[in-house]
Every structure is written in C-alpha cells, then in structure tokens.
C-alpha positions as CSV (number, residue, x, y, z in Angstrom):
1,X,213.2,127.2,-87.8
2,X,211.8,126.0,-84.8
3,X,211.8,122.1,-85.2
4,X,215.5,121.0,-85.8
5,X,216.3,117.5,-85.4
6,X,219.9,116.0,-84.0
7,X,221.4,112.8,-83.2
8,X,225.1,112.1,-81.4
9,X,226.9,109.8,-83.3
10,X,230.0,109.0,-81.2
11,X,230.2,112.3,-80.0
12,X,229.7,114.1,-83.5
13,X,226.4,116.1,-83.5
14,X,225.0,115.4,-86.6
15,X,221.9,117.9,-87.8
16,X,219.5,115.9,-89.6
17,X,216.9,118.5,-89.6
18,X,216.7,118.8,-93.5
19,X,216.5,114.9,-93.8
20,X,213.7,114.2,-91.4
21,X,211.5,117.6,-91.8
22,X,210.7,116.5,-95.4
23,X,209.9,112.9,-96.3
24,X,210.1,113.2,-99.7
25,X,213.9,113.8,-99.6
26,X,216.5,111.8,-98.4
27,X,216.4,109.6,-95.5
28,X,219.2,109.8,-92.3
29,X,220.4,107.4,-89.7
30,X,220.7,106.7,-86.4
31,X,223.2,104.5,-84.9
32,X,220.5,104.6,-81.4
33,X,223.5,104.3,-79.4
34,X,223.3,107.5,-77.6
35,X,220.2,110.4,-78.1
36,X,217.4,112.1,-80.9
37,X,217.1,115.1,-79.9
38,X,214.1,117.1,-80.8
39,X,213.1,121.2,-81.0
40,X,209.7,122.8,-80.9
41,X,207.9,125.9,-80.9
42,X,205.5,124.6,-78.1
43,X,205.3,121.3,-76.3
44,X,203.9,118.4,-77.4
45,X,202.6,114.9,-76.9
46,X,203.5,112.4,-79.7
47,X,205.7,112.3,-83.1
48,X,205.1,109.7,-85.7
49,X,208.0,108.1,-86.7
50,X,208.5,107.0,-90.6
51,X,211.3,104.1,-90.3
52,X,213.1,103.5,-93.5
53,X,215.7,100.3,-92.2
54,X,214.2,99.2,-88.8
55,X,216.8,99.4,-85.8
56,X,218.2,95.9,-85.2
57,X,219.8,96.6,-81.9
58,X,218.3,96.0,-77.9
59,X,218.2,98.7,-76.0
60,X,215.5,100.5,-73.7
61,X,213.3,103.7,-74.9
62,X,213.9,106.4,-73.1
63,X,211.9,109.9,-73.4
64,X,213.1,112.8,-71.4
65,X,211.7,116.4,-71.5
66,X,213.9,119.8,-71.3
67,X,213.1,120.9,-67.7
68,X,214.8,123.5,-64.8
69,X,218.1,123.1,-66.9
70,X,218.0,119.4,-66.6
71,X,216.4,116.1,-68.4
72,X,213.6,115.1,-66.8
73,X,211.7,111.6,-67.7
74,X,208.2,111.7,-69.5
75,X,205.6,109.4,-68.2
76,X,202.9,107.1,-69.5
77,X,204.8,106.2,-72.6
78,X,203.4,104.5,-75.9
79,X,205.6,103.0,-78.6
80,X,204.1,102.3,-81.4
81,X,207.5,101.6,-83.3
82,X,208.5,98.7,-81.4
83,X,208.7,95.2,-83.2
84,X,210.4,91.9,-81.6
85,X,211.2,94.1,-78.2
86,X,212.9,96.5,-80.5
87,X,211.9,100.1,-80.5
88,X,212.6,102.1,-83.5
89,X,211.5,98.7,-85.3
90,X,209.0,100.1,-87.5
91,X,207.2,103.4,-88.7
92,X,204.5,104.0,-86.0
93,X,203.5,106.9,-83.5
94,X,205.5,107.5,-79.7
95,X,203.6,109.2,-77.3
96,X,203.9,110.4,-73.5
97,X,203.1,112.9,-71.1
98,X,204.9,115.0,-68.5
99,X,205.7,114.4,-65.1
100,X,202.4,115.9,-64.0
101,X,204.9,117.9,-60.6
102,X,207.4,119.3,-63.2
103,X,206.6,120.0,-67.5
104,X,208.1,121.8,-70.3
105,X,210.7,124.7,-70.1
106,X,211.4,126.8,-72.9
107,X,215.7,127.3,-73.0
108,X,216.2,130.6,-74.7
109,X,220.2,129.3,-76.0
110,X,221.4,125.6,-76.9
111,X,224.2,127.0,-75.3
112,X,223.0,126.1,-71.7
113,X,222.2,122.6,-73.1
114,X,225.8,120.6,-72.6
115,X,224.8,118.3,-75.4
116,X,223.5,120.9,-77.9
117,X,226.7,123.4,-77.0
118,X,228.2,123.9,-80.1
119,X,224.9,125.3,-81.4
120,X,222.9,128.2,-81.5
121,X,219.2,127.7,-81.4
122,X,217.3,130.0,-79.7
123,X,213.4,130.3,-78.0
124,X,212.5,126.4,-78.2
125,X,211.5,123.6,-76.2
126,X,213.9,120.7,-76.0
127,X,213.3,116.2,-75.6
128,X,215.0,113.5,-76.6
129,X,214.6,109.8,-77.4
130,X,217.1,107.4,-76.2
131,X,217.4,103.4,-76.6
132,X,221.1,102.8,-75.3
133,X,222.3,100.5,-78.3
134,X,225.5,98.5,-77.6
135,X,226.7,98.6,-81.0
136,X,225.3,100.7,-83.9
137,X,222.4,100.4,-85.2
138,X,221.0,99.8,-89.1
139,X,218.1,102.5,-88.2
140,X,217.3,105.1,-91.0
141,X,214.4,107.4,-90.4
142,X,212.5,109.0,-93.4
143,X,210.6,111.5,-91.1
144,X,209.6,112.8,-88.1
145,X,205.8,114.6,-88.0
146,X,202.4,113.7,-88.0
147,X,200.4,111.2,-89.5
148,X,196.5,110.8,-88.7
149,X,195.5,108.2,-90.4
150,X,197.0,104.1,-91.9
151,X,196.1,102.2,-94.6
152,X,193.5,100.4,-93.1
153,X,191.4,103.1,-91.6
154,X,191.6,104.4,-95.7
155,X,190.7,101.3,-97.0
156,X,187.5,101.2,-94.4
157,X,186.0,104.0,-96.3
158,X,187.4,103.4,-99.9
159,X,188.2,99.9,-100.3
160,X,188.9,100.5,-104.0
161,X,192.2,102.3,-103.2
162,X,193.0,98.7,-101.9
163,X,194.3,97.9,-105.5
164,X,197.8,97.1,-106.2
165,X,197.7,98.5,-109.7
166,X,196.3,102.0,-108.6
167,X,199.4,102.7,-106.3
168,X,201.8,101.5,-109.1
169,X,200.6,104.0,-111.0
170,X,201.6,107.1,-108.7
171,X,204.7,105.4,-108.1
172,X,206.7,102.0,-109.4
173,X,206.9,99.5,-106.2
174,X,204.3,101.2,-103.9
175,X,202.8,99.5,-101.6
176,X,201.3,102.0,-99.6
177,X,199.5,105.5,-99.5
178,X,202.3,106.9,-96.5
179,X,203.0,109.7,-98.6
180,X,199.5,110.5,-99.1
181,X,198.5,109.9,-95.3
182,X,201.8,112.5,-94.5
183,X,200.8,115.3,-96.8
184,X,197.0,114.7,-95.4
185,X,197.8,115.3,-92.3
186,X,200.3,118.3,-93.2
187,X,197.0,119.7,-94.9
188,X,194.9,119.0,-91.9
189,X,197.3,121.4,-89.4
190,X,197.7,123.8,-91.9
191,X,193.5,124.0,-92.1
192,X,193.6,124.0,-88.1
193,X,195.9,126.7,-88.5
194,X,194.1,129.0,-90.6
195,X,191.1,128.6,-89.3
196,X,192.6,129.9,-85.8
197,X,191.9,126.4,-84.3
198,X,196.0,125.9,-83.2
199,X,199.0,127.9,-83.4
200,X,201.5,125.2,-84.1
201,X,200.9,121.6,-84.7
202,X,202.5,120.6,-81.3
203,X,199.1,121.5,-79.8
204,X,197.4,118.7,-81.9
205,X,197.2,115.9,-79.1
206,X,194.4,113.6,-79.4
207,X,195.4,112.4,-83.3
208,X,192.9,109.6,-83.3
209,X,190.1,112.7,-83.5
210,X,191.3,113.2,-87.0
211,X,191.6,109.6,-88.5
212,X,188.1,110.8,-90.6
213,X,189.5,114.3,-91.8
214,X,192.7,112.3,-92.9
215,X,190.9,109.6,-94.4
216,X,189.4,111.5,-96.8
217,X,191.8,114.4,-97.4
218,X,193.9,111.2,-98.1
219,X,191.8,110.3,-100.7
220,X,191.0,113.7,-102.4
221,X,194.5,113.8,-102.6
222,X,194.7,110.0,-104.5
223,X,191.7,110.7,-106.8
224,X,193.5,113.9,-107.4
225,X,196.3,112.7,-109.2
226,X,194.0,109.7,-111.1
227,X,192.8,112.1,-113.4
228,X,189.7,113.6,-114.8
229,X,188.0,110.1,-115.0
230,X,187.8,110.7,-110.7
231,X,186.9,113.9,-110.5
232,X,183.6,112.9,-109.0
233,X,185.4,111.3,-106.8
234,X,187.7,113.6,-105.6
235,X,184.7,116.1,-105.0
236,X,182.7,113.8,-103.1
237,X,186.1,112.9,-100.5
238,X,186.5,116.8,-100.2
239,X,182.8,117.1,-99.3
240,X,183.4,114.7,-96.9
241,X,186.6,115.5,-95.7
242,X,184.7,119.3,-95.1
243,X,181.9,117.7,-93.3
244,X,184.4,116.0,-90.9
245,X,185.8,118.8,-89.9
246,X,182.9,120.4,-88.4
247,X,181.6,120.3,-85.2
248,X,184.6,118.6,-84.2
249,X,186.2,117.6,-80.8
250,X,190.0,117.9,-81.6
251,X,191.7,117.9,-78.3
252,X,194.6,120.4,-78.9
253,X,196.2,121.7,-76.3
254,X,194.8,125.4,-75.8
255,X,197.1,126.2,-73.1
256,X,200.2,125.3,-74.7
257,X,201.3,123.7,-71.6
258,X,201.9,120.4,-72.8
259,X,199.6,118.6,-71.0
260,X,195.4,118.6,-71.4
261,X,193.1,118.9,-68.9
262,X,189.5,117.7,-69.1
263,X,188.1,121.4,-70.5
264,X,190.6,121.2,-73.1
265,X,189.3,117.9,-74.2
266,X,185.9,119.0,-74.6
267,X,185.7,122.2,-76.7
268,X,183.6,122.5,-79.7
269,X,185.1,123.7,-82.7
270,X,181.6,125.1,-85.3
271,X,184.0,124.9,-88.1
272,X,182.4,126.8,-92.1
273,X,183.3,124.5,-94.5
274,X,184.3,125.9,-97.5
C-alpha cells in the first residue's frame, strides 16, 4: 500500500492508515500536538479532509514536503478546514505547492526518515501536516482523500435531493450526501484511471474541473439506491455525468512532478462515453 497515514501521539507512532483510507469505517484522532504524516505513490497537491469532532486547540498549520533527506515547507497554502482561526476545524480541502527551487523526493526506506524509524515502508513520497497544539486536541478525522464536489454545487443541478426526508431514508440522522460526494469522486479517479487519463489519483490537481462529473455521478449514485420509481432518473445523471466527462480540461499533473506547468493545464482529453 502506498498511502499510509500516521500521527505522533506523545512520541507513540500510531498508524491510522486503515481508519482514514475508508470512511465508512471507524474514525481516528489526532491530538495535533505534534505531526500527520502522509505517503503517496506520486506527489500531489491537495487532500480533502473529512473532520468527525473539529480540533478545539490554537496552533499554526504547517505543511512540509519530504525533500534531500529533510522537511522542506510547501508554499502558497489553502486551508479550507479552518473555523474560528482553528485549522482542522471542519471537513474541507488543504492545498499547496512546492517550493518552486526544491520539490518532491521519493525515500526508498522509512528507515532514513527519523520520525518514521521504526517502520518499513518502501518507494513513496513523504509530507506532513503540523498545527503545534499546546495541549491535546478533541480532533477525530473520518478520512483523508478526495472529494469533488459539496452539497450545494449538488443541489444547483438537483434541488430535489435538497429534501430532508430523502436522506433519512439512506440513513437515520443524515444531513448530508458526504458519503455519496466520497464514493463519487472515488468513481471519478477510478474512470480517469481506466481510461489512461492518470496513473494514481495524486496527479488529479485542479479538483474544481470535476465539480460537474461529481455532481452527477453523485446523483446516479442517490437515485440508485431510491429504487425503481428513479430509474429515469438515475439514467438521465449517468448520461450526464458521461457527457461531462468529455472533452474535458482536467489539469492532472502528467509529469508526476508535483507541480503543473501551463501545458499541463491545457490538454484535451476526447473522452468515448460509454
């Protein structure tokens, strides 16, 4: 696996890989005292960050990248997750870039990584998150991934799925389509992937060029599981999901250098729908 997820608490290195890969399974927490520390198969540019029980603790954000055996600080940061001067405050996207003089190293053993030591990871690219918390923090995390879309770029093109009774049905207490808007988007790279578009998700960098695609996969997927009585529905979400997804600009990053340069940002993708 080459995303694993860790967090020092104390000095303990807890793995919370299996919590935050899936978010339908249990959540973990962070005390943001100390550092996240994050593994990939190629570099990347943003995670979204599902927050369970915000962080209640001040502190200042910090994102540093794995680089010539030391951590180097990212640039141009956006926090999407900060509430009342709080990061980690709410579920929302983080993004930055590189320092545009220095970039991404792949480390071939955790063991060269002080931090990461007692493990054995091997082949990956290496950042953490940081906030410097005094005391600990009340911070659980569902997940760590992608998410394309939010409830009011959905309810744009289907205002009907605005409707309180509709989500009760999927689930008791839900007040959202998250869920939904997560497995969207996990359909989305996996479509990018097999039609030869990426590699790995990391190279997805501009997400705001797949609100529409997510939109409406989001909905196929809702109408999906509303039974037979929607079927039209569901059809006409796929057909427009398909039609969103061709001709498209995505922005990945083709060199898999972590950054994008101005090329990269303008190739067409024909894409067949199916």
């Amino acid at each position: 696996m080459f995303e694993r997820f860790f967090v020092n608490d104390d000095g303990t290195l807890l793995d919370r890989t299996i919590e935050w890969s899936n978010p339908y399974t249990s959540t973990g927490a962070w005390d943001c005292k100390s550092y996240l520390y994050v593994s990939s198969y190629l570099p990347f540019d943003h995670k979204y960050i599902d927050i369970t029980t915000a962080n209640d603790q001040a502190g200042t954000l910090t994102v540093e990248i794995w680089y010539n055996s030391q951590w180097v600080d990212a640039v141009d940061i956006l926090d999407d997750t900060k509430s009342s001067g709080k990061s980690f405050a709410k579920s929302g996207i983080i993004s930055f870039h590189p320092d545009k003089l220095k970039g991404w190293d792949i480390e071939d053993d955790t063991d060269n990584i002080t931090e990461l030591s007692t493990k054995s990871i091997y082949n990956v690219y290496w950042m953490r998150f940081g906030i410097g918390a005094s005391s600990d923090s009340a911070c659980v995390i569902n997940h760590i991934g992608h998410k394309f879309c939010d409830d009011y770029e959905l309810y744009a093109y289907y205002p009907m799925l605005n409707n309180s009774a509709i989500k009760t049905q999927f689930k008791a207490g839900k007040t959202d389509w998250v869920d939904q808007q997560i497995s969207a988007s996990k359909n989305i790279i996996n479509d990018l992937i097999n039609r030869n578009v990426i590699k790995s998700k990391d190279q997805i960098f501009n997400s705001k060029n797949l609100v529409a695609p997510c939109v409406h996969k989001t909905a196929e997927l809702i109408f999906a599981g509303m039974g037979s009585a929607f079927r039209d529905d569901k059809a006409e979400a796929k057909r427009s999901y398909d039609e969103s997804m061709i001709g498209s600009v995505f922005n990945v990053d083709v060199t898999q250098d972590g950054t994008q340069d101005r090329i990269e940002c303008n190739i067409d993708y024909t894409m067949m729908s199916r």
